[in-house]
N, C-alpha and C positions, 0 to 999 in steps of 0.2 A: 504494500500500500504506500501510495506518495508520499511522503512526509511534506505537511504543510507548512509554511513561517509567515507568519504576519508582522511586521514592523510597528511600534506604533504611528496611531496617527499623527500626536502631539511631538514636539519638540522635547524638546526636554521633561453566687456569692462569693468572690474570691475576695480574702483578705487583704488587708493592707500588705503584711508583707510579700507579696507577689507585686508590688512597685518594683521590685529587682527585674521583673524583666525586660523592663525598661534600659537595663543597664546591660543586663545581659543583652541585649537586641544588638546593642552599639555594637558589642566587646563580639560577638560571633555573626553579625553580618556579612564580613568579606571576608572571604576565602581566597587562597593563594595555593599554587602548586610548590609542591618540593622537590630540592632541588634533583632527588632520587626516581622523581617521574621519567616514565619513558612511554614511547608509545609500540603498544604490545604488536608483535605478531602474529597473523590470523590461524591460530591452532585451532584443528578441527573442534566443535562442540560437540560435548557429549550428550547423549540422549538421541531421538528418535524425530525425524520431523513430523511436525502435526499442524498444516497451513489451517488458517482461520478461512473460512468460507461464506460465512454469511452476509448481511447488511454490514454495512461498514459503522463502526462508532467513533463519535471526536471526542477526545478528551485535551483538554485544555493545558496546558504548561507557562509557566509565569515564570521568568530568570531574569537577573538584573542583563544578561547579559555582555554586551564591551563598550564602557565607556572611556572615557578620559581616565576616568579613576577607579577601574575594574575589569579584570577580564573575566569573566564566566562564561566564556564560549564551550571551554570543555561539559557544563554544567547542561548543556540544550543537548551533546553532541550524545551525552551518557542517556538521557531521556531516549531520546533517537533511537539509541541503541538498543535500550530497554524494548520498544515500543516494536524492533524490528525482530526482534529474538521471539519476544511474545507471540507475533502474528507466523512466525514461520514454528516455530518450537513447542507454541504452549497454545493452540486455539484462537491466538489472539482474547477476547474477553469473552466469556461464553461463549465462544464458536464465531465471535464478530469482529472481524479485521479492524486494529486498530488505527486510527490518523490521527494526528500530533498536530496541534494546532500552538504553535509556540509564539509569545509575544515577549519581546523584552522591555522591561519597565527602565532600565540604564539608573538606576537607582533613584528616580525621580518618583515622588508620590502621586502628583499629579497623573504622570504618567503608566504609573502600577495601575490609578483609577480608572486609566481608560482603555487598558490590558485585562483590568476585571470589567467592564463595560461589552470588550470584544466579546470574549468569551461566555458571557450571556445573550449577544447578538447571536452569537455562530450556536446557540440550542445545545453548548458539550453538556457532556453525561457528569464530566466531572474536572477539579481545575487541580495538577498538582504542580507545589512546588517545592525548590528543596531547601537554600538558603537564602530567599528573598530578605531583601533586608525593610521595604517599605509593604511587607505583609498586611500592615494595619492598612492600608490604602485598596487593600485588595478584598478585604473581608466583607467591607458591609456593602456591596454591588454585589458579591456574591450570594450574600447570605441573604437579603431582600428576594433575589432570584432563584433561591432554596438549592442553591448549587453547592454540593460537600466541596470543599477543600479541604487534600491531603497536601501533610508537608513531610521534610523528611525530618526536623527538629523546628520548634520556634518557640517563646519563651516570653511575648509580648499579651497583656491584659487581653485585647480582646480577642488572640488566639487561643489565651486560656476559657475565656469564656464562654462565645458565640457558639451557638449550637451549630452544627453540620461540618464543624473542623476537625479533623482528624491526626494528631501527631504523632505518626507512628513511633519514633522515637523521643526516649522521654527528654521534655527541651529544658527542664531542671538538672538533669542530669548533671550538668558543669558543678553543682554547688553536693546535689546529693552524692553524688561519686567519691569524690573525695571522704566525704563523713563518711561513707559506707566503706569506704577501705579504709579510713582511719577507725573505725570499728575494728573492722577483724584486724588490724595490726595490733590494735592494744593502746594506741594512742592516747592518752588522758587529757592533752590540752594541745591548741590549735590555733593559731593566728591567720585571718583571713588580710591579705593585702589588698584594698582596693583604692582608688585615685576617691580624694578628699571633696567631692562635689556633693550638694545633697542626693542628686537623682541615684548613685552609686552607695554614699555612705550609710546612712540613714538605713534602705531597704538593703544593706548587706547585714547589718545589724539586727536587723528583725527576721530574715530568711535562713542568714548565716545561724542569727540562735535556736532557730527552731529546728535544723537539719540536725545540724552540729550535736544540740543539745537532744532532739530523737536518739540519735546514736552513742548518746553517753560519753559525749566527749565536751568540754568546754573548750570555749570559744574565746578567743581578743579581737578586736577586729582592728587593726593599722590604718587608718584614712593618711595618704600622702596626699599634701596640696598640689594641685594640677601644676604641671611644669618644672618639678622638683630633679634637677637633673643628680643629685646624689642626694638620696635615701639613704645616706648610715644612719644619722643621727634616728631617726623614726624606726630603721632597724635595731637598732644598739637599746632604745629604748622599749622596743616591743621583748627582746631576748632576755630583758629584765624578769619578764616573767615564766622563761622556760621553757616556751613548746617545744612540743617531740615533733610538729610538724609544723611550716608553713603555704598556706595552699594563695596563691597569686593567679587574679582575673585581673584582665584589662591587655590592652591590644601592645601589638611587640614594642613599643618606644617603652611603656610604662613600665613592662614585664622586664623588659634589659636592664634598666636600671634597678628594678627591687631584686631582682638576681645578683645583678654585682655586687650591690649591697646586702644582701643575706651571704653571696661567698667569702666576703670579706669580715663580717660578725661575728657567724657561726661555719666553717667549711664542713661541716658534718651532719649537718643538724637533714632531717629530711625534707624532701622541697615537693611541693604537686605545685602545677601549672595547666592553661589552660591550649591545645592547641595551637589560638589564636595569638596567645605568647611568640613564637617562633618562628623566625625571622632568615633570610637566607642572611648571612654573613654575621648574624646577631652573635655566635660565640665566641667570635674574637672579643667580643665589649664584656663578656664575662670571663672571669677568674674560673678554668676547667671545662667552660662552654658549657653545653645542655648536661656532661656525660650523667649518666643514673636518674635524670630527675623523671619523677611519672608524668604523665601528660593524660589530660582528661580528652577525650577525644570521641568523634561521634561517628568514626569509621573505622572498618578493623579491615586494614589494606593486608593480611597476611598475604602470600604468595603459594601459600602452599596448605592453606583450606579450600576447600573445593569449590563454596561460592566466589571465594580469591580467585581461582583458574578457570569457573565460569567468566568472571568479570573480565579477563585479562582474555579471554577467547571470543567474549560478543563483541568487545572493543574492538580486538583486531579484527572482524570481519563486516561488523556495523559502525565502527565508532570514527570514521572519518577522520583521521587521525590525531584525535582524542589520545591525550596521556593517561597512564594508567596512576590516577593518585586519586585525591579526596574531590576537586573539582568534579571530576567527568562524576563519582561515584555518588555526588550529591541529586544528581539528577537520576542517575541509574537506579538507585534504592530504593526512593519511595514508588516512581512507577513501576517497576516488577513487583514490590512488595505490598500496593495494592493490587496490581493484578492478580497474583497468589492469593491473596485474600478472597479477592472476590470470586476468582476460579473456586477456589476449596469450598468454598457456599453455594455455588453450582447456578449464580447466577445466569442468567436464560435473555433477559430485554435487558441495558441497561439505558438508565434515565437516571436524572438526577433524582427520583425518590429511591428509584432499586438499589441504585449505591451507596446510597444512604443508609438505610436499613439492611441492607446485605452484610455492609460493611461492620453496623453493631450488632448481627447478628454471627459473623465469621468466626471459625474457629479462631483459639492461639495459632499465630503462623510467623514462623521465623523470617525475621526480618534480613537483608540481603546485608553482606557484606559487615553482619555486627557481631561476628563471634558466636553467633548462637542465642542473642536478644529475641526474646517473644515478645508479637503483639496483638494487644485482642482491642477491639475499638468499642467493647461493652458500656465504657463511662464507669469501670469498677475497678480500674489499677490504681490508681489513687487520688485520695479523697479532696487534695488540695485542685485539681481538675478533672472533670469527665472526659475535656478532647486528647488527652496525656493517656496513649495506649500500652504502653508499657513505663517500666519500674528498672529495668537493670542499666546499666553505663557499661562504658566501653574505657579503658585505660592502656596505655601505652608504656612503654620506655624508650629515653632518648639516648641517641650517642652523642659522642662530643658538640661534633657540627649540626643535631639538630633531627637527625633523623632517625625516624622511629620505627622500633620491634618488638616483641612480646606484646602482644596486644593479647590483650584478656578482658572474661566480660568480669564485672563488677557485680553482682548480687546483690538487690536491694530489697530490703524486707518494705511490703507498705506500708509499713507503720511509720518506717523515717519520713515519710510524707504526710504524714496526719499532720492535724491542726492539736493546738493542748486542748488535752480532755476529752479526748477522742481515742 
């Protein structure tokens, strides 16, 4: 089936503490390739062809795409991919060839609006996307138009709330991961670094306590004033009180410097960081570079699990020469792994009400490319959201220069995402 691209037309109850994801929005909106991406060769896929034959279905795709200040081209190329593998591989979506109807929003809100505007013109079944950063822009055109949106992570108020949103993976994750492996380490006390603004400090304080403090671990939280280009002093003063761990959010300028200034404090002390931390040539500006620190991460690129060597086999043969990292895989994730969903529930029409309800009716089904993360879109994995389909994280380790191995999932009990008294 064709793959379609549309351009825009324009130019350019959840509590208080869920204000974090406002901050979290900033801190994992853009994505970047590592430096360890390549683009894979077309090894045969394994499994059996099974061509989609019937009426054709559109479903929609929303990526910031390439602008001046962002490339996510690989992000539309991985969707593609998905979308090609599906139609030749897996029935396409109940037995109906899929078309990809892609707009890029170039990170502009205005123009996400009228990327969710299209996609309600064009009658799709359904709109995914994976790391839109102007999500909120796309929600309520959708959701008035009773259109589900799947993402592949998001972590903004009204993604938590809006019915018909679906996050197959969980977009807290960044904050619960870490508490959930400072859990099973044994961890007692913990310092969250974040940049000293209210939109960040404040709801780190109330997110951070409540995760932190679910998993029995107490929490400090470090606010540095924005622009701080050496953080000793606010580290030197945080180490005062001990932690076994420091976990640092906020995008690579801010994360390089609260690293040099934790290597220089404490060199030993244990370090989590967030993905979006990591920076290509960023190790030189730190004392030891990334080497051992964990990384919270919402992709498990292994090369040698077998959704790994599915991934690196649809790429080569759909993926237009798409690299094999976390970009292409943002896109590729959530469309297969709605697809899967919705196949295992034997969907038959889809419309945007079948995928709706399909989709909270669908088994647990393993999400692509996460180590082995389940998700069920019941509204029952945890009580802080209904559109938050699954509960586990994804964690990493870094080498010196930055790149990442051991990816492991994370385990996380539902309860570290209750509310107190719950």
């Amino acid at each position: 089936m064709e793959i379609e691209v549309h351009c825009p037309r324009t130019p350019g109850r959840i509590a208080a503490p869920l204000m974090i994801a406002a901050a979290l929005a900033v801190a994992t909106a853009c994505s970047s390739s590592s430096t360890s991406d390549s683009t894979p060769s077309a090894e045969p896929i394994a499994g059996s062809p099974n061509k989609a034959a019937g009426s054709p279905v559109t479903i929609g795709f929303i990526s910031e795409g390439k602008s001046p200040a962002i490339d996510n081209t690989d992000e539309i190329k991985g969707a593609r991919a998905a979308v090609a593998y599906a139609n030749d591989y897996l029935g396409g979506l109940g037995g109906h060839p899929i078309t990809l109807k892609v707009c890029e929003s170039l990170g502009q809100p205005a123009t996400a609006t009228d990327c969710a505007n299209q996609m309600v013109a064009a009658d799709v079944a359904a709109v995914v996307e994976g790391v839109e950063g102007q999500i909120d822009a796309t929600i309520a055109p959708l959701a008035a138009a009773k259109i589900p949106l799947v993402t592949h992570t998001a972590s903004t108020q009204a993604a938590l709330q809006t019915p018909g949103v679906f996050m197959l993976l969980n977009g807290l994750s960044y904050f619960g991961t870490p508490a959930a492996q400072a859990k099973a380490d044994g961890v007692k006390k913990a310092d969250l670094v974040v940049i000293g603004v209210p939109a960040a400090e404040g709801p780190a304080r109330q997110i951070g306590a409540l995760l932190y403090g679910n998993a029995g671990v107490g929490l400090n939280v470090t606010a540095v004033p924005p622009g701080t280009a050496d953080m000793t002093p606010q580290i030197a003063a945080a180490d005062g009180e001990h932690p076994d761990l420091y976990t640092v959010v906020g995008n690579d300028t801010f994360c390089t410097s609260a690293l040099k200034a934790i290597k220089t404090v404490d060199p030993s002390v244990k370090t989590t960081i967030i993905d979006r931390c990591i920076t290509p040539g960023g190790a030189s500006a730190i004392p030891g570079g990334y080497q051992d620190i964990n990384v919270v991460t919402t992709t498990d690129l292994s090369k040698d699990r077998p959704d790994g060597k599915l991934f690196a086999s649809v790429l080569g043969k759909y993926g237009d020469g798409a690299k094999f990292g976390s970009t292409a895989a943002f896109g590729y994730s959530p469309v297969l792994g709605m697809v899967d969903a919705l196949n295992a529930a034997k969907i038959s029409e889809p419309t945007p009400a079948t995928v709706t309800s399909t989709l909270q009716s669908a088994p647990a089904t393993e999400y692509p490319l996460s180590g082995g993360v389940m998700f069920q879109c019941n509204g029952k994995q945890i009580a802080l959201s209904p559109n938050i389909c699954s509960t586990d994280g994804i964690m990493a380790t870094a080498d010196k220069a930055g790149t990442l191995s051991n990816y492991r999932r994370v385990a996380a009990d539902a309860k570290l995402y209750s509310m107190p008294g719950r």
